[in-house]
LOTISE-862911 format. One record per residue (C-alpha): z, x, y; residue number from 0. Coordinates in Angstrom, 1 decimal, decimal comma. Layout:
# residues N
Z X Y NUM
...
***
This chain:
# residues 422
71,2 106,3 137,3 0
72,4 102,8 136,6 1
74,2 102,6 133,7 2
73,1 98,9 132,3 3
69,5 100,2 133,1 4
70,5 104,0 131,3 5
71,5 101,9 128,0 6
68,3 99,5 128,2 7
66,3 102,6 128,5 8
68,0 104,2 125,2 9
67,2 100,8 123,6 10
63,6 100,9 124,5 11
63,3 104,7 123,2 12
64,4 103,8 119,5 13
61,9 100,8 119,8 14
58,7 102,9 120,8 15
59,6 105,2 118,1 16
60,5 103,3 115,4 17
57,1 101,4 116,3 18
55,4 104,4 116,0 19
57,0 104,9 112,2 20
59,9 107,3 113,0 21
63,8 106,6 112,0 22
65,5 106,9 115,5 23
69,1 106,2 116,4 24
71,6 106,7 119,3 25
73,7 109,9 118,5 26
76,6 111,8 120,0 27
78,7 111,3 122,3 28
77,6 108,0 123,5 29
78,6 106,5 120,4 30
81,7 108,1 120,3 31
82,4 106,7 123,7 32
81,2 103,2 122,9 33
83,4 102,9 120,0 34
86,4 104,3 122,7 35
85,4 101,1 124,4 36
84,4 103,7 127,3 37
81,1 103,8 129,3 38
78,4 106,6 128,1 39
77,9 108,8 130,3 40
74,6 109,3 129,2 41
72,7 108,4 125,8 42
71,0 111,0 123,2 43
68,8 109,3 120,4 44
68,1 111,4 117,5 45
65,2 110,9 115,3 46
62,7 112,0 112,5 47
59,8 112,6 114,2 48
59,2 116,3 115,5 49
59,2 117,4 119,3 50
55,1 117,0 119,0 51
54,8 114,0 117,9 52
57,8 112,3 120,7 53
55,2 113,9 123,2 54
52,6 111,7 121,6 55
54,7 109,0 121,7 56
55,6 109,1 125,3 57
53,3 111,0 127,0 58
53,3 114,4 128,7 59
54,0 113,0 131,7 60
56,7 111,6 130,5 61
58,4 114,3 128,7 62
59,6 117,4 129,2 63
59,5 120,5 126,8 64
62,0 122,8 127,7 65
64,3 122,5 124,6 66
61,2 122,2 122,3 67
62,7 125,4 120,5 68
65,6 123,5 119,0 69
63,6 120,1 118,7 70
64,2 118,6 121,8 71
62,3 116,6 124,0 72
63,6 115,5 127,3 73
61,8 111,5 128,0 74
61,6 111,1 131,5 75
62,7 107,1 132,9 76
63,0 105,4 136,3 77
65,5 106,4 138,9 78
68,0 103,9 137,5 79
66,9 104,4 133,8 80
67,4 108,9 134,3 81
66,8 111,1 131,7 82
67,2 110,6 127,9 83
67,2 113,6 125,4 84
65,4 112,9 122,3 85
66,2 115,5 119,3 86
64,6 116,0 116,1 87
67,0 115,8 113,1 88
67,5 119,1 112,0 89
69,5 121,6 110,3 90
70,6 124,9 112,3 91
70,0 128,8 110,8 92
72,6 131,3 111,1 93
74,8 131,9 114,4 94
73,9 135,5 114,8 95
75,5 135,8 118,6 96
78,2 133,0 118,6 97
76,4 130,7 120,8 98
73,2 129,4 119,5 99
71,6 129,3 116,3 100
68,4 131,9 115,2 101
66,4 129,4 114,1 102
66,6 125,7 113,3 103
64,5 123,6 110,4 104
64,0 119,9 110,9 105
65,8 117,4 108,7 106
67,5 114,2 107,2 107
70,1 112,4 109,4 108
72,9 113,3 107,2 109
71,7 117,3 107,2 110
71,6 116,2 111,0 111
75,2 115,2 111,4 112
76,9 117,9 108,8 113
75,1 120,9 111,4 114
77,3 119,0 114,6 115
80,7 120,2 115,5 116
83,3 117,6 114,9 117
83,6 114,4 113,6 118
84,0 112,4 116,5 119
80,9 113,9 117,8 120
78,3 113,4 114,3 121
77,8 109,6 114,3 122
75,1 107,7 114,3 123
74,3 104,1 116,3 124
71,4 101,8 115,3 125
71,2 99,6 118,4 126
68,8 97,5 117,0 127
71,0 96,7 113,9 128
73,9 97,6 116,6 129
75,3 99,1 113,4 130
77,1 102,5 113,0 131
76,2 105,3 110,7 132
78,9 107,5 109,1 133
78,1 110,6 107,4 134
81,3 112,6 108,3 135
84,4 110,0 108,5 136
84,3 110,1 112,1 137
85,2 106,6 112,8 138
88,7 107,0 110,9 139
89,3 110,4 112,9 140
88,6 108,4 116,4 141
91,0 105,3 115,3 142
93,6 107,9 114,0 143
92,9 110,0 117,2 144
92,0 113,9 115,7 145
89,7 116,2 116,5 146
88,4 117,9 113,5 147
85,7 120,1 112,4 148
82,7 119,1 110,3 149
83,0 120,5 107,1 150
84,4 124,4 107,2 151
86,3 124,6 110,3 152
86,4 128,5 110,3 153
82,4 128,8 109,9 154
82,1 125,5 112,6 155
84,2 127,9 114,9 156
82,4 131,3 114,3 157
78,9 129,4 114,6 158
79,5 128,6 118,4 159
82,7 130,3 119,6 160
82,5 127,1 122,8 161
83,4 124,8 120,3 162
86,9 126,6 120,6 163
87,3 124,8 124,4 164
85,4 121,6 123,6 165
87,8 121,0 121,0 166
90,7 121,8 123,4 167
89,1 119,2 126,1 168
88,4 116,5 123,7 169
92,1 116,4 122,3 170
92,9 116,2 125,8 171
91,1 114,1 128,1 172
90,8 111,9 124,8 173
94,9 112,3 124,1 174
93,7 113,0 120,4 175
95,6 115,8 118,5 176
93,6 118,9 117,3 177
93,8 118,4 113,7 178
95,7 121,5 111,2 179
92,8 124,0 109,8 180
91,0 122,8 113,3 181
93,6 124,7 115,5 182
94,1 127,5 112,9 183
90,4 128,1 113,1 184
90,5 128,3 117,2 185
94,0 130,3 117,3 186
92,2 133,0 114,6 187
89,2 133,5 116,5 188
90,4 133,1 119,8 189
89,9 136,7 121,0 190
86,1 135,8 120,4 191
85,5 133,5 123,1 192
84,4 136,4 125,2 193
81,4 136,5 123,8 194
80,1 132,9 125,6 195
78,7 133,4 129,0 196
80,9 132,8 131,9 197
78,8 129,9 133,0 198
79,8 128,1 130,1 199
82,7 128,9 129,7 200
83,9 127,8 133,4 201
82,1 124,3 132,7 202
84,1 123,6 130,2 203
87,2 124,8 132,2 204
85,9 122,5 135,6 205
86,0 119,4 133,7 206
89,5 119,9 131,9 207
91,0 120,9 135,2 208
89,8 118,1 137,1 209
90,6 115,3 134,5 210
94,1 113,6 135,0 211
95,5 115,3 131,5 212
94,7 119,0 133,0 213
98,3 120,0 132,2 214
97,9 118,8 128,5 215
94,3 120,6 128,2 216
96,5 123,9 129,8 217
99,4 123,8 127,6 218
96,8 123,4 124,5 219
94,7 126,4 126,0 220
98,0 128,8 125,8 221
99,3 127,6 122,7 222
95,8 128,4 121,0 223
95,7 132,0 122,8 224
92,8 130,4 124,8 225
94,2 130,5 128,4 226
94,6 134,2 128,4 227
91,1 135,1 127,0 228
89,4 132,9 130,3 229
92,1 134,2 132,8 230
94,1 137,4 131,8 231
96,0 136,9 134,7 232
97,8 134,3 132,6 233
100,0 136,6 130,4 234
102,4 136,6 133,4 235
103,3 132,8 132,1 236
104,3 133,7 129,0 237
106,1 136,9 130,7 238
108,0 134,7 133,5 239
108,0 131,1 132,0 240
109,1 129,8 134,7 241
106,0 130,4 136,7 242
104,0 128,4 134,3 243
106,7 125,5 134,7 244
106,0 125,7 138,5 245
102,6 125,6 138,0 246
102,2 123,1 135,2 247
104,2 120,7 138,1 248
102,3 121,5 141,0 249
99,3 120,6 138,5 250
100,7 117,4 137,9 251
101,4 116,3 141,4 252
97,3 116,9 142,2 253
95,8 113,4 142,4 254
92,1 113,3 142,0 255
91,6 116,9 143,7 256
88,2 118,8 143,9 257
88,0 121,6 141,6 258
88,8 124,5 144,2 259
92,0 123,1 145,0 260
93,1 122,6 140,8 261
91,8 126,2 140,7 262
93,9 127,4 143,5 263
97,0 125,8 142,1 264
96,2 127,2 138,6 265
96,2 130,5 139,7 266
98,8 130,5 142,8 267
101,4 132,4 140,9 268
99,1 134,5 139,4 269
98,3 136,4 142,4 270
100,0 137,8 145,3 271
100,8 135,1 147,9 272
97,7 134,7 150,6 273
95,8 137,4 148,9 274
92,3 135,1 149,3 275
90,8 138,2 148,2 276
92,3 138,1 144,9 277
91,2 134,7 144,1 278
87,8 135,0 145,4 279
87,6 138,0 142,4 280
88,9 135,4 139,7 281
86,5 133,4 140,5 282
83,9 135,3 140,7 283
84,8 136,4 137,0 284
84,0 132,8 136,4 285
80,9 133,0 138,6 286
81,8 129,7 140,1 287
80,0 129,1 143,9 288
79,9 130,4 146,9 289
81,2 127,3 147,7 290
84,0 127,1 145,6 291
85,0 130,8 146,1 292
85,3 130,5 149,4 293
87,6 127,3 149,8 294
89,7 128,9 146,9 295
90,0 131,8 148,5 296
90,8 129,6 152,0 297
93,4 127,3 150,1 298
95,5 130,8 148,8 299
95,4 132,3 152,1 300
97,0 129,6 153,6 301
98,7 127,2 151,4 302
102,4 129,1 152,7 303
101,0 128,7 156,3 304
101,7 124,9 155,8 305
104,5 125,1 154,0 306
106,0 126,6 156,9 307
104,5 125,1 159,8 308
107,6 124,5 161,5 309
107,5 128,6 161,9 310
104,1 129,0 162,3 311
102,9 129,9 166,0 312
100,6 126,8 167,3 313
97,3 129,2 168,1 314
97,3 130,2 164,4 315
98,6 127,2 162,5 316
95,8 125,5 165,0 317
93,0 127,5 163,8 318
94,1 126,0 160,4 319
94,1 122,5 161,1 320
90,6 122,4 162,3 321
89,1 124,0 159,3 322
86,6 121,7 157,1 323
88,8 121,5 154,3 324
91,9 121,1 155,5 325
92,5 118,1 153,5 326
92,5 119,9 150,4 327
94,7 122,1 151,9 328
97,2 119,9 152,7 329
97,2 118,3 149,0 330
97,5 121,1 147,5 331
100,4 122,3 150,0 332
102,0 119,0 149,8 333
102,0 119,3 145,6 334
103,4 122,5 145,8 335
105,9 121,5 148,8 336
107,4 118,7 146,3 337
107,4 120,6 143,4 338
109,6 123,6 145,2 339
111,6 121,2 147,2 340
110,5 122,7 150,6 341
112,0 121,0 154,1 342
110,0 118,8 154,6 343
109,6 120,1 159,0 344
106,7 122,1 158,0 345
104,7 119,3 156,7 346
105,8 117,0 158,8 347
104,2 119,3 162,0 348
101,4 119,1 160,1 349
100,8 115,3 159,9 350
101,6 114,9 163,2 351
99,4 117,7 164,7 352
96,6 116,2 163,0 353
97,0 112,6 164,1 354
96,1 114,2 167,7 355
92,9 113,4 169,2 356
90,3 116,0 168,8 357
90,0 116,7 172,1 358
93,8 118,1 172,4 359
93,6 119,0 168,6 360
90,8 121,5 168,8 361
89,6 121,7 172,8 362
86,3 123,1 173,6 363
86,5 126,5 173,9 364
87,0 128,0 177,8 365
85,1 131,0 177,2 366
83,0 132,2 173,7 367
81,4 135,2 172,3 368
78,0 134,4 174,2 369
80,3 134,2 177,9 370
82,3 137,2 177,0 371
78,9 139,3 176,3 372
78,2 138,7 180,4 373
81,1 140,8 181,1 374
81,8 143,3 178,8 375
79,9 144,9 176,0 376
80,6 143,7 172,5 377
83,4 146,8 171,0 378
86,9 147,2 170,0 379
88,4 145,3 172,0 380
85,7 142,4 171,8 381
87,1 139,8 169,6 382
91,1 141,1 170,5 383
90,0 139,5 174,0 384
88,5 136,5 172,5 385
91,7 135,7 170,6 386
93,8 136,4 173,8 387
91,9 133,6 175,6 388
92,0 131,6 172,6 389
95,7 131,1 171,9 390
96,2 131,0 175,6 391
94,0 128,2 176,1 392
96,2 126,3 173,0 393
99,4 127,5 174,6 394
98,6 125,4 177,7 395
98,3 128,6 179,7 396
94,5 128,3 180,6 397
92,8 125,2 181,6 398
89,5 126,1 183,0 399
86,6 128,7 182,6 400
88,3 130,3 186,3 401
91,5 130,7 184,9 402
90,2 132,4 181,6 403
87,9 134,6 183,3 404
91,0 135,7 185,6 405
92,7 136,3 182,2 406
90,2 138,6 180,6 407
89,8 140,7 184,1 408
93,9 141,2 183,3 409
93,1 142,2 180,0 410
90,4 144,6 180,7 411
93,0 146,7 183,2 412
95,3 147,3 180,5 413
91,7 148,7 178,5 414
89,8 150,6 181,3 415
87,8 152,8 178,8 416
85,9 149,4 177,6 417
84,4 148,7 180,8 418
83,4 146,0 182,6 419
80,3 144,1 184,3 420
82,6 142,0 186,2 421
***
């Protein structure tokens, strides 16, 4: 998606509708961006003519259904142009479950904006007039820089118990303050985020932690008793403050990290140093990827590894270095290096190991899984061979596929119950 061509699209949306007879205009967050002088990230148009009758408009080829429920209608454009949502004004039922609303009934504009969550978020754009509409004094809450709830923020809150982050990660990212009865809403009801799936909630989560004001979006989760309703594990930083100070720094030292490795340093102190395991069960609480669990879990097993390289026999520290990731796994050990003032001689190993070539880096092996099988059957001692061959072969000790074989009919004389074919 282009994002001259996503805007042009938008444009040519409120046209067709509006010459089909229907009041249409940009809504959301777009127009919040655009008066932040920020690019949208995408557009949303809003509009009085049902879900039915944009299908008419546009086609059924054109459109998609899926939200049809809560009067919206996904319009389909170019590759460039993407994807715009078009949503029928409308007012929203009761909040039953504290995530989506029973029922909703279509509606004005202004019925529109009062149902949205904060005031920054319910205006209106008329591209056309390239005028703003204003139902819920959201312009002077963006130029004095406040989050606030529409209307009641207590009922705003218990409608969509989400709204209790989203507020957190505007203020944030948008270096707004949460505005009075807006934060004594969240702080009361705080205890009911656990009621939003853990899909959502680790969305909203992703994108604070991976935004350069992460630290502000964490210190706003604790003080609203947020942080330890998403990670329980948290309580220790109110119980040992000076873990959170450690980890607030380490936080602050990330530049432009993937999400794993701002996850990893989140929740370093919160488990027991290397235990991957333990991180791969956070975040599966969160039901992040495979992916992502598994680098976590890689970064924690091995961030001390790094630190400590200088210590760290060459076979295993080796095995490190060649991983996929290791990268991420240096930023991360390099945030937390500066942060606890480590010597610097374990880094420094580091760098220089992995300005090697690859062929003295990681050598191709002398003898794998596939060779040993030709000797020996696969058992106890299978993979304690493999190793021995390994770090032998790193050490300097083995040079050729002769010399390693000579090594594993060593090994096997010190294991005569495992046999051998050779």
């Amino acid at each position: 998606m282009q994002p001259l061509a996503a805007k042009q699209f938008a444009l040519q949306v409120v046209q067709r509708l509006r010459e089909a007879g229907f009041e249409s205009l940009w809504a959301g967050g777009c127009v919040r961006d655009m008066l932040l002088g920020r690019e949208p990230n995408d557009y949303d148009v809003a509009t009085a003519a049902t879900p039915e009758q944009v299908r008419e408009v546009f086609g059924r080829r054109r459109t998609l259904a899926i939200g049809a429920a809560f009067g919206v209608i996904t319009v389909l454009g170019s590759k460039q142009q993407g994807q715009i949502e078009v949503a029928t004004f409308r007012c929203d039922a009761e909040y039953s479950d504290g995530r989506r609303p029973d029922s909703v009934s279509f509606s004005t504009a202004e019925e529109d904006a009062q149902r949205r969550d904060f005031t920054i978020n319910g205006l209106f754009y008329d591209p056309l007039a390239e005028q703003v509409i204003d139902y819920v004094a959201g312009q002077a809450d963006l130029q004095a820089g406040v989050i606030r709830a529409i209307r009641d923020p207590f009922e705003r809150i218990a409608e969509d118990k989400l709204r209790m982050l989203r507020a957190v990660r505007f203020a944030a990212t948008f270096d707004f303050q949460l505005e009075a009865q807006t934060r004594a809403a969240i702080c009361q009801q705080a205890g009911a985020l656990q009621v939003v799936s853990a899909e959502r909630i680790a969305a909203e989560m992703q994108r604070m932690l991976v935004h350069p004001q992460r630290c502000r979006a964490m210190e706003l989760l604790r003080d609203c008793q947020l942080l330890v309703e998403v990670l329980p594990e948290a309580k220790r930083f109110d119980e040992q403050p000076s873990t959170w100070s450690e980890t607030r720094d380490v936080l602050e030292r990330l530049a432009s990290p993937c999400f794993p490795v701002v996850f990893a340093a989140l929740i370093r102190l919160l488990v027991k140093a290397g235990d991957g395991a333990a991180a791969r069960t956070i975040g599966k609480r969160w039901k992040l990827s495979n992916d992502d669990l598994k680098l976590t879990a890689f970064l924690i097993a091995h961030v001390a590894e790094i630190r400590t390289a200088d210590q760290v026999a060459w076979p295993q520290l080796q095995r490190i270095l060649i991983h996929d990731n290791i990268q991420d796994l240096m930023a991360l050990a390099e945030a937390v290096a500066g942060t606890c003032e480590d010597p610097p001689a374990g880094l420094e190993r580091c760098r220089e190991k992995l300005e090697l070539p690859q062929q003295k880096l990681n050598p191709p092996l002398l003898l794998d899984g596939n060779d040993l099988r030709q000797l020996i059957q696969p058992g106890p001692v299978f993979k304690e061979i493999l190793t021995a061959v390994r770090d032998a072969q790193l050490e300097g000790q083995l040079t050729s596929q002769s010399e390693a074989l000579d090594y594993v009919r060593v090994l096997l004389s010190q294991h005569p119950e495992q046999g051998t074919q050779v």
